[in-house]
N, C-alpha and C positions, 0 to 999 in steps of 0.2 A: 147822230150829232157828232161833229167833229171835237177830235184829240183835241185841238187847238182851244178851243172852250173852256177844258176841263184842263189845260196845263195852269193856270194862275192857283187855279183850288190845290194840285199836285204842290205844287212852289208854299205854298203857306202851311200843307199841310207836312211836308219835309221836314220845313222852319220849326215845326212846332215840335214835331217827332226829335230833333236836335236840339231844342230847347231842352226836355225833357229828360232825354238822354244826359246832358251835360249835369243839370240840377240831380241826376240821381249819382251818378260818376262824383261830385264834389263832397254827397252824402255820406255814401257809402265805399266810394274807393276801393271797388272790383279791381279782378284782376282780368282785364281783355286782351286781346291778342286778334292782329289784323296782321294782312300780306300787301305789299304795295308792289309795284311793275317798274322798272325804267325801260321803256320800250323804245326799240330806234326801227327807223324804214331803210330801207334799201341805199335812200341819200344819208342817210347818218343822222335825221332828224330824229327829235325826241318829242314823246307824244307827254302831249299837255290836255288834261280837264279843268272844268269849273261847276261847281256844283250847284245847286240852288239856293240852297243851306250853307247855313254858319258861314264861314269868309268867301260870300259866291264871287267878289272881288278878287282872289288869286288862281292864282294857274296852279296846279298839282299835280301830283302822280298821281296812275287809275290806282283802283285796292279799294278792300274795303275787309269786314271785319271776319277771322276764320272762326266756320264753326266749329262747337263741339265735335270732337274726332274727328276733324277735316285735318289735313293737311297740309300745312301754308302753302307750298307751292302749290297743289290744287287748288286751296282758296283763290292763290294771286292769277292764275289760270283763269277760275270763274271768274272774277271780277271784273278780270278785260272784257271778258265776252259778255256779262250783261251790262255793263256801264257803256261802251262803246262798238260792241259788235265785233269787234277784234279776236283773233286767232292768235298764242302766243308759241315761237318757235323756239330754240336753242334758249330755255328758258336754266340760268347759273342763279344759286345763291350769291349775294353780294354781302351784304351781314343783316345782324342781328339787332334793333336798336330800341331807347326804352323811352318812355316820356310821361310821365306823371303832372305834366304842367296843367292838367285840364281834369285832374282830382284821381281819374282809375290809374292803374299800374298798368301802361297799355306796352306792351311787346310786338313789335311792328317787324314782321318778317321780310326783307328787299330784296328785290331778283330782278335781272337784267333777261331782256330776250328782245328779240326781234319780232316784225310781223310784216305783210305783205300786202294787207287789209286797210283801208282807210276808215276812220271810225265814223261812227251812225249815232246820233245820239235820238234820244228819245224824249228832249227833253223836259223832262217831268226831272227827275236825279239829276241829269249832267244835261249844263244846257251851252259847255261849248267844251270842243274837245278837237285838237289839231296838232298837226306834226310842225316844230317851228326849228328852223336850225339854230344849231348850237350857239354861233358867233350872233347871231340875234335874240334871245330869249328877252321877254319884255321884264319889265323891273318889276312886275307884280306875282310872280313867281314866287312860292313860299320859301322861305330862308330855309325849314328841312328838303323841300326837295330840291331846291338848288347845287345842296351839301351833298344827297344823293346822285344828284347828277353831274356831279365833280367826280365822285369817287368811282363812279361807273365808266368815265371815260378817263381815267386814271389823273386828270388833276388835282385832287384832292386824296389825301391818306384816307382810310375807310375810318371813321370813328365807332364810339360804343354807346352811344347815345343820340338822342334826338335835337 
């Protein structure tokens, strides 16, 4: 049977798995920790996702959450490669940033790197993901990663927060 079948089941069941997530994050107010990417190509474009889940309406950074005794930059590494099939190169910390707006204490690690790769999605997680250049980014771009993506092409000062 085909993927294609079974991607709407994927999609709701994301939705759900991020519902859940959220409602125990507002509970219990963990302390998490993810790695996110500003990845540019060869033109200087910057890669953009959309996820199925929670605001599948903006554009993002790839990343996702680091495990236990992982190491953000390896998290933010993995994350390319399973969200989009991407390889990351001359991967730099950028900073450090915090954001408790969504209940846990989440510590979000940011790294700039480059890639060669054009991304694949799979969509079931990420059901669009493209390199857009800079002087074009669409307006539905989330306000953190746009502030990431200022500070990674030196427009913007790096902040300490999300």
């Amino acid at each position: 049977m085909s993927a294609t079948i079974f991607s709407p089941l994927f999609h709701i069941a994301y939705r759900c798995a991020q519902t859940g997530r959220s409602l125990y994050w507002r509970i219990f107010k963990p302390s998490v920790f993810g790695a996110k990417l500003v990845v540019f190509n060869a033109a200087g474009e910057v890669l953009l996702i959309r996820h199925s889940y929670g605001r599948s309406d903006l554009y993002m950074l790839p990343g996702g959450g680091v495990g236990r005794n992982e190491d953000a930059h390896i998290a933010a590494i993995r994350e390319l490669r399973e969200e989009v099939q991407c390889s990351a190169e001359d991967v730099v910390f950028l900073g450090k940033y915090f954001d408790d707006s969504k209940g846990a204490k989440n510590t979000i690690s940011v790294f700039t790197a480059t890639t060669r790769d054009e991304p694949v999605i799979d969509g079931k997680e990420i059901i669009e993901a493209r390199f857009i250049a800079l002087d074009h980014l669409p307006d539905n771009v989330s306000a953190a990663s746009r502030r990431r993506i200022a500070e990674a092409t030196g427009q913007a000062e790096i902040q300490a927060h999300w």
